[in-house]
N, C-alpha and C positions, 0 to 999 in steps of 0.2 A: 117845506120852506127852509132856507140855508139863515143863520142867527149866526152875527157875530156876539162872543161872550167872551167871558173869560172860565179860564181854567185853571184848577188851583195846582201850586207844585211848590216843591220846596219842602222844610221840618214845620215844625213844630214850633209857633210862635216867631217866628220868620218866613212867611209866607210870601210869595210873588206870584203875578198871576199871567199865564200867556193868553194873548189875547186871539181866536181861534175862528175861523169859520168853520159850523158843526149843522148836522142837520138839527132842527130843533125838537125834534122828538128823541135824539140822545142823551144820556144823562150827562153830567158836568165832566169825567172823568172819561167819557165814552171815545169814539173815533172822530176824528177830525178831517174835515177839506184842507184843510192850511192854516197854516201860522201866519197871524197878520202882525205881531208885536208883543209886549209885554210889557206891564206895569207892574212897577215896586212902591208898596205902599207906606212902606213904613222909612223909603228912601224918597220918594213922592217924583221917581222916577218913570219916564214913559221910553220906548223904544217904538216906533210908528213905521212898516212897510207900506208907503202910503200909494205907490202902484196898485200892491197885491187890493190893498182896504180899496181903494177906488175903482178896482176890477168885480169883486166882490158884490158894491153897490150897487155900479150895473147892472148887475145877474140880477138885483133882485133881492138881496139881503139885508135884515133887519136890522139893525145892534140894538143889544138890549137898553135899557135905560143906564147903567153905570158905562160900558161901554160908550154911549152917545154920549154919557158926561166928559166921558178922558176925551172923545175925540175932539169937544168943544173948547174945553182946558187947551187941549193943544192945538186949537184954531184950525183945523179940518176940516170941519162942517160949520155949517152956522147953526 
């Protein structure tokens, strides 16, 4: 099953997160299908490929629970 999540990158107490279609039995840091965007959290910043995210959903893809929160924050899904 393909999960969109996020993925953590960046230092040390500045963290940003790309937000990823991965299979769901990889770990967080593992290989990825594609970049669908990226959140900054502490800038409460979103970036949304909203093609790629609504091609994704099609196929069949979950997003996790924080994931479906940002995409609802930025009015993407209901």
């Amino acid at each position: 099953m393909v999960k969109l999540r996020l993925k953590r990158c960046g230092r040390k107490q500045r963290t940003i997160y790309q937000i990823v279609a991965t299979d769901a039995r990889s770990r967080r840091e593992g290989k990825d299908l594609g970049r669908v965007g990226f959140y900054d959290p502490i800038k409460n910043q979103t970036y949304s490929n909203v093609p790629a995210i609504l091609y994704f959903l099609e196929k069949g893809a979950q997003p996790t629970r924080t994931v479906h929160d940002i995409f609802k924050k930025a009015k993407l899904i209901v």
